[in-house]
C-alpha positions in Angstrom: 22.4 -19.1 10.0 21.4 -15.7 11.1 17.6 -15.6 11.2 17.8 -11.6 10.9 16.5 -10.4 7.3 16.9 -6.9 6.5 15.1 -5.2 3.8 16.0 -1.2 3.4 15.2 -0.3 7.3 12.9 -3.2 7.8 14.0 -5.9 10.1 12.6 -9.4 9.8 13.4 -12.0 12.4 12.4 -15.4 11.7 10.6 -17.5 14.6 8.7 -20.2 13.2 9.3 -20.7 9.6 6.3 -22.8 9.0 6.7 -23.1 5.2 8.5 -25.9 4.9 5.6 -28.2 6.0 2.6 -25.9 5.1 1.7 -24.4 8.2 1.7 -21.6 10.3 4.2 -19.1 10.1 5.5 -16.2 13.0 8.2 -13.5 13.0 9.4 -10.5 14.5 8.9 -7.2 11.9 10.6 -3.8 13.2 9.4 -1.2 11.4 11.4 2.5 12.2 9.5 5.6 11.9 9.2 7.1 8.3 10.7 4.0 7.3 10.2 2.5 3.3 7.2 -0.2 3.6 6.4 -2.7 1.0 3.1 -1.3 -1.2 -0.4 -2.1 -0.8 -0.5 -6.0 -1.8 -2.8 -9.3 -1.2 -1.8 -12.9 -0.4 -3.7 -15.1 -2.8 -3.1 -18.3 -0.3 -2.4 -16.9 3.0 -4.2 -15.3 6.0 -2.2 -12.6 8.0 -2.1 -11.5 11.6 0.0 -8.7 12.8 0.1 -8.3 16.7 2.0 -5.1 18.3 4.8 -5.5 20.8 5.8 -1.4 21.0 5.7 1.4 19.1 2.7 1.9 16.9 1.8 0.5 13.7 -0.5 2.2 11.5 -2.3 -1.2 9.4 -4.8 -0.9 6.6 -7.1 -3.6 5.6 -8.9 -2.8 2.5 -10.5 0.2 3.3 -10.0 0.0 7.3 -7.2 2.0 8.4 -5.9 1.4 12.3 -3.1 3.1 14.5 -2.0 -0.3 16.2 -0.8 0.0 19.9 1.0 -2.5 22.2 -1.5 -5.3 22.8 -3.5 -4.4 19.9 -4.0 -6.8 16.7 -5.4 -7.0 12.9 -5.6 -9.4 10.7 -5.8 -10.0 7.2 -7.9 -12.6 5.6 -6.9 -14.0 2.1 -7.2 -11.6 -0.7 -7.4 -8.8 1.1 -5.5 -5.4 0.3 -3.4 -4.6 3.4 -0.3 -2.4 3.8 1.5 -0.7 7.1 3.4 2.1 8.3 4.9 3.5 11.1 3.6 7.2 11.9 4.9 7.1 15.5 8.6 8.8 16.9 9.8 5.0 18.2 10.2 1.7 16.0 7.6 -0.2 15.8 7.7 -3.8 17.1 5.2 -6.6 16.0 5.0 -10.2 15.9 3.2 -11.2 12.3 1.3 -14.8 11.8 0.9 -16.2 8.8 -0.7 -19.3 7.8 0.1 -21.2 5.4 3.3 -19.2 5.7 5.4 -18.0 2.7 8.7 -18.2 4.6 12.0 -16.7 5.3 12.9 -17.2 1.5 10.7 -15.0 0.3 12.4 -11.9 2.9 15.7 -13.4 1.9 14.8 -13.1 -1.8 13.5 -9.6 -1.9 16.2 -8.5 0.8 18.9 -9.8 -2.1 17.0 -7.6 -4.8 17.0 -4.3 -2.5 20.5 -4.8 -1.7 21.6 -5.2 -5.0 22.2 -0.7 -5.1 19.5 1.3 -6.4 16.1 0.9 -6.4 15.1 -3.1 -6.6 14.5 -3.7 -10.5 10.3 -3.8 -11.0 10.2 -6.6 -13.1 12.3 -9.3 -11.0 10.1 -8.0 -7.5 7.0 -8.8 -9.2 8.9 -12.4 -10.3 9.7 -12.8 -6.4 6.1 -11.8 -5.0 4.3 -13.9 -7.6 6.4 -17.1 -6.9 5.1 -16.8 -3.3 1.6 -15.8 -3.7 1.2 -11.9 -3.7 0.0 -9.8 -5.8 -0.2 -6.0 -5.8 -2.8 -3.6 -5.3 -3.8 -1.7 -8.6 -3.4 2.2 -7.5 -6.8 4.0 -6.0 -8.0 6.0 -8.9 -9.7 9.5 -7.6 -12.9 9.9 -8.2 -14.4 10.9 -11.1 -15.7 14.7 -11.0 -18.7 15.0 -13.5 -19.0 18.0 -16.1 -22.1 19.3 -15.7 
């Protein structure tokens, strides 16, 4: 089986699928510059760790916002809001953790849904990310400007 996942330009390349017994999950994420990202989202079950191999990796963890570098790390504990990008010229390259994992099912399920043509129907990807445990961020309101 190919353990390559593509999702739009992202490329997921499954390690350690650590899902089928509950534990610790790794893969290899390319992310291209300017390239389509999933949105801001938590992990209700999981803890995340994203490690950069090249390129850089703009991460966000709540309200802590990091350009990543080869040899530099995040990580995202359970329930936190975290999201990525690439703002660099190069792909980034990264090798993500997760534990418990959520699997190479879940990329293969939401990599079926974007490459169905078109944009990926709303309702079904919030079907797919709440079987596995993630739940997206409610957009930032701006502030409030009072009348005075």
């Amino acid at each position: 089986m190919d353990r390559i996942v593509r999702i739009g330009q992202l490329e997921i390349r499954y390690l350690v699928d650590g899902a089928r017994d509950g534990g610790l999950g790794l893969f290899e994420l390319k992310v291209p510059p300017g390239a389509h990202v999933p949105p801001p989202h938590s992990h209700t079950h999981n803890e995340e760790c994203v490690y950069v191999l090249e390129g850089v990796l703009r991460y966000t963890v709540d309200d802590e916002t990091r350009d990543l570098r080869p040899g530099e790390w995040m990580s995202t504990p359970r329930g936190a809001v975290h999201h990525f990008s690439n703002p660099g010229a190069k792909t980034a390259r990264t090798l993500v953790m997760l534990t418990p994992d959520i699997g190479e099912q879940y990329f293969r399920d939401v990599g079926a849904l974007a490459a169905a043509g078109g944009p990926p129907d709303r309702a079904e990807l919030m079907a797919v990310m709440a079987r596995y445990g993630l739940v997206p961020a409610a957009p930032k309101q701006a502030p409030r400007v009072a009348n005075g």
